[in-house]
N, C-alpha and C positions, 0 to 999 in steps of 0.2 A: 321599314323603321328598324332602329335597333330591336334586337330580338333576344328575350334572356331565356336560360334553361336552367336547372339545379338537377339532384345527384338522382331524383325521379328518371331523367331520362338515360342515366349511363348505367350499362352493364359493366362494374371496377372490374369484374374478375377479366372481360375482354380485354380490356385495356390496359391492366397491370405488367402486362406478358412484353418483355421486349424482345427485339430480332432475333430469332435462332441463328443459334452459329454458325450453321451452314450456308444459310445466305450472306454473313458476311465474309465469305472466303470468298476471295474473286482474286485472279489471273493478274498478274500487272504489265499486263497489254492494254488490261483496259483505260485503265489512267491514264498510260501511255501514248494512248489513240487520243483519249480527251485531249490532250497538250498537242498533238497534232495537227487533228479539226480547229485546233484556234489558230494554229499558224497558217493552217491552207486558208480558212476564212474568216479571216480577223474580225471582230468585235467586240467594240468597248463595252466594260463589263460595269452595268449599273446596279445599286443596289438602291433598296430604299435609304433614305435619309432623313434627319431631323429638318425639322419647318426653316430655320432660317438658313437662307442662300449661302449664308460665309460659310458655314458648317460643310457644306456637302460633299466636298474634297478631303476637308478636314476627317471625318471621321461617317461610317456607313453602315447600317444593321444585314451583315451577310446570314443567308441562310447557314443553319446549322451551328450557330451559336447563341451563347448566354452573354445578357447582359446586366450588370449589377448598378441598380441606381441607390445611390446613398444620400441620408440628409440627417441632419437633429428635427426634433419635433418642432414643427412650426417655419422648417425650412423652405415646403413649398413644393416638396419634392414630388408630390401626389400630383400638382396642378402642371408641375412641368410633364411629367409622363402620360398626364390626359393631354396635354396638348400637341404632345411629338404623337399621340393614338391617331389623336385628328390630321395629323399631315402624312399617318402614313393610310389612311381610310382616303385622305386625297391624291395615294398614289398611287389608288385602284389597287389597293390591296385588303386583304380581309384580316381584323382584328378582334379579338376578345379580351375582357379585362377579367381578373376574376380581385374580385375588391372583398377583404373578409373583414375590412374595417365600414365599409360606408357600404347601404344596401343600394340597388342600381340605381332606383332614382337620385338619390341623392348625385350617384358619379354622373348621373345622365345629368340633371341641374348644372352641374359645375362645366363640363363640354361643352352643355349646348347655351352658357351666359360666354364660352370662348366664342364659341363659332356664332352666334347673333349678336354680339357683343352689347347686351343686354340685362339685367337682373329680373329675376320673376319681382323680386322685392322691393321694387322703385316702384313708392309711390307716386311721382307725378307721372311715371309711363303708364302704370295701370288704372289711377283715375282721370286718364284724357281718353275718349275713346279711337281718337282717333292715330295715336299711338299706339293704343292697345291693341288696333287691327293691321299694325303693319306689323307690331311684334308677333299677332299671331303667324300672320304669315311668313315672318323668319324661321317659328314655329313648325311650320307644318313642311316649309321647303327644308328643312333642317330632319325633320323627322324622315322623307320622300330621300335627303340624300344618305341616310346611314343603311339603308336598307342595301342588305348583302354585303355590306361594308364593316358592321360593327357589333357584336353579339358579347354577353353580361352574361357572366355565371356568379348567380344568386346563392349564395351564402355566405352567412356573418362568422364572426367565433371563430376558436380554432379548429382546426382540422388536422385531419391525417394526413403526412405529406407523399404518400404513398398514393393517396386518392387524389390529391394533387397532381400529380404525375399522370394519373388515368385522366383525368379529367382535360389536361392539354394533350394528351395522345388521341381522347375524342375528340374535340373542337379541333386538332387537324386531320384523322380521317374520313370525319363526318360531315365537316364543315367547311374543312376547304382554308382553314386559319392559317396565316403565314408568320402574326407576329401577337405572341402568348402575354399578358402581362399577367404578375403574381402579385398581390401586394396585402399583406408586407412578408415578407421570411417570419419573423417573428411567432405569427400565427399559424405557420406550418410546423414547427417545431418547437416544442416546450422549452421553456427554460435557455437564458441565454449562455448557461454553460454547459448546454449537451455539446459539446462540441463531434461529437461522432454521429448524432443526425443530423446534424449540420452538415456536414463533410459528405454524408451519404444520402441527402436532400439533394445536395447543391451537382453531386456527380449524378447524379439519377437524370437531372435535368439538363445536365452536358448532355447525357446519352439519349434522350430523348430528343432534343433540336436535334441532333448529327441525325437520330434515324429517320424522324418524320423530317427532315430539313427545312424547318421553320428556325426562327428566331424567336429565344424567350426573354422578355425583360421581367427582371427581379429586383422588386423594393425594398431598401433595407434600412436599419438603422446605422448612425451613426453616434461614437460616445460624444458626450458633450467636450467641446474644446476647451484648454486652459484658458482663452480671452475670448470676446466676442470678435477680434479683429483676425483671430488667429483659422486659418485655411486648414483646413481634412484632408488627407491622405487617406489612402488605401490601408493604413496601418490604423486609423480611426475607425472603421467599421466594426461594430461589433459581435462580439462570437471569437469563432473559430480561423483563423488567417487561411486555412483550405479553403473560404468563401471565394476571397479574391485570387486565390490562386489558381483556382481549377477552371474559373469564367473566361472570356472571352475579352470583356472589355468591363472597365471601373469606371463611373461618371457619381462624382461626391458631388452635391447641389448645395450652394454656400451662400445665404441672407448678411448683403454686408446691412447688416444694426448698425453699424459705427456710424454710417450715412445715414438711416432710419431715424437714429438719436440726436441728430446734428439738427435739425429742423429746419433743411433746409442749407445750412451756413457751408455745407460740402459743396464742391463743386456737380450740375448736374450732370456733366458728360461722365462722371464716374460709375460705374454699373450699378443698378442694384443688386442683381443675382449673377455668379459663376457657375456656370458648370466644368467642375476642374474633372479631365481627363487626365486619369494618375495611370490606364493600362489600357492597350490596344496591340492585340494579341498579331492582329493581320492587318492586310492594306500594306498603307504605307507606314503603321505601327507609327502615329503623329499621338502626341499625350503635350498639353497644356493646359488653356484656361481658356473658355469662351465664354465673352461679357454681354450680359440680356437684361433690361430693363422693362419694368412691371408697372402694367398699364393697370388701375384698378377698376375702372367702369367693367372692362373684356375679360379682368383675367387673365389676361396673356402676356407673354412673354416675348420680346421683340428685342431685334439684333441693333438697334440705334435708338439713342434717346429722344429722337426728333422723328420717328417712326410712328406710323398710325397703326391701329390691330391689321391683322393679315385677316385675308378674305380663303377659308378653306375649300371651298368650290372653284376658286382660281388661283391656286397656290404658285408664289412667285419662283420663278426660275432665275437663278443667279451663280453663274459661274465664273465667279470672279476669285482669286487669289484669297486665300483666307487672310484676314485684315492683321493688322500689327499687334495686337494685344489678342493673338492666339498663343502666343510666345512662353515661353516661361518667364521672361527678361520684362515681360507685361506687368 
């Protein structure tokens, strides 16, 4: 089952320490040999990826990099990045969340109403019994599938983001973690105009992914927009512009309200939520808009309005052409 630990089991001072310099002085043969070995034995080079199939060309979480997820309160931004946790736990890879806003259960509740696509708090499921015993059992195969897949670092509040940093350097030497999530920046650094821990937060954690070669995702805020209809840039996060600058990749999460408020009169094929990519450092360095409609029973987020929740223990494979409204022109 998932499995939580807090600051009880980490020695900071271990973990504070990054690579001596000596080990990173290496020969540029060796690199040079890497680019070799790919040409004498080619292999397409996969990386994890987010849960829906359109996406998976489109943009991909490589080791050794930062990713910054952005939203305004009440964006959603929380439930999207539990749910890309869940598709990357479904692609055998190991995950940690560290949440200093929601304690684990809560984050555990919200995951596992994705992956049963179920509420503890429906009462007609919970007063029939004999829903109640199939929910358990989504329950317990849900709990039987997170195991070595998904581990919670237990604390609320702010913290030091120095022990931040030790704490993803544990949960990947110790644990085997391949993809770190942070949430929020906010609560690692005081104040949203230090802008020089900020800056020295946010590189800490570049150099961290590069040396344990994990991938870290980091939750951020965004300021509020002049309109409800109006879309976030990477120039809307707030703080310090070294945020987006020094990261990897930018993904701002965008609630169209304009359709929310419409009751209805909008048309339904228009998205409910964007996830606009405004930076994408590698690949094939692609930055648009990808459109996800919100299912409310699951919680989930799905790539077509006529789309039922995804099933996380048999996540769909789709390698198709990322659709027309990745575009900017969308």
């Amino acid at each position: 089952m998932a499995e939580t630990f807090d600051s009880g089991d980490i020695d900071f001072d271990r973990y504070m320490q990054s690579t001596e310099a000596k080990q990173r002085v290496k020969s540029a043969g060796i690199y040079v040999q890497g680019n070799i070995d790919r040409v004498t034995n080619p292999q397409p080079r996969r990386h994890h990826h987010m849960p829906w199939g359109k996406t998976k060309r489109a943009l991909q979480f490589r080791p050794g990099e930062v990713t910054v997820w952005g939203g305004e309160n009440g964006s959603g931004k929380s439930l999207v990045t539990g749910q890309v946790a869940l598709s990357l736990c479904a692609q055998d890879t190991r995950v940690c969340i560290a949440s200093f806003e929601m304690k684990p259960m809560k984050t555990v509740d919200r995951m596992g109403r994705q992956w049963t696509h179920f509420s503890l708090d429906d009462e007609q499921v919970m007063s029939d019994p004999t829903e109640r015993r199939e929910l358990l059992a989504k329950w317990s195969e849900f709990r039987d599938w997170t195991d070595g897949k998904l581990w919670l670092y237990d604390q609320q509040g702010t913290v030091n983001w120095r022990q931040v940093c030790a704490v993803v350097r544990y949960a990947a030497q110790e644990l085997h973690v391949k993809h770190f999530f942070i949430d929020n920046l906010a609560k690692c650094v005081r104040g949203e105009d230090d802008f020089n821990g900020q800056k020295e937060f946010v590189d800490e954690l570049c150099a961290v992914a590069r040396e344990e070669d994990i991938h870290i995702h980091l939750v951020h805020h965004i300021r509020k927009t002049s309109s409800l209809a109006a879309k976030p840039t990477k120039a809307d996060f707030k703080g310090s512009g070294s945020i987006t600058d020094q990261v990897d990749n930018v993904i701002a999460v965008w609630r169209n309200k304009p359709k929310e408020r419409s009751a209805g009169i909008r048309n339904q094929s228009e998205a409910d939520t964007l996830l606009i990519v405004d930076k994408q450092r590698n690949g094939e360095g692609w930055e648009g808009e990808i459109a996800l409609w919100f299912l409310p029973q699951s919680q989930q987020f799905v790539a077509g309005h006529s789309e039922q929740p995804m099933e996380f223990f048999n996540p769909p494979e789709d390698d198709s052409p990322a659709r027309a409204h990745f575009g900017r022109s969308a």
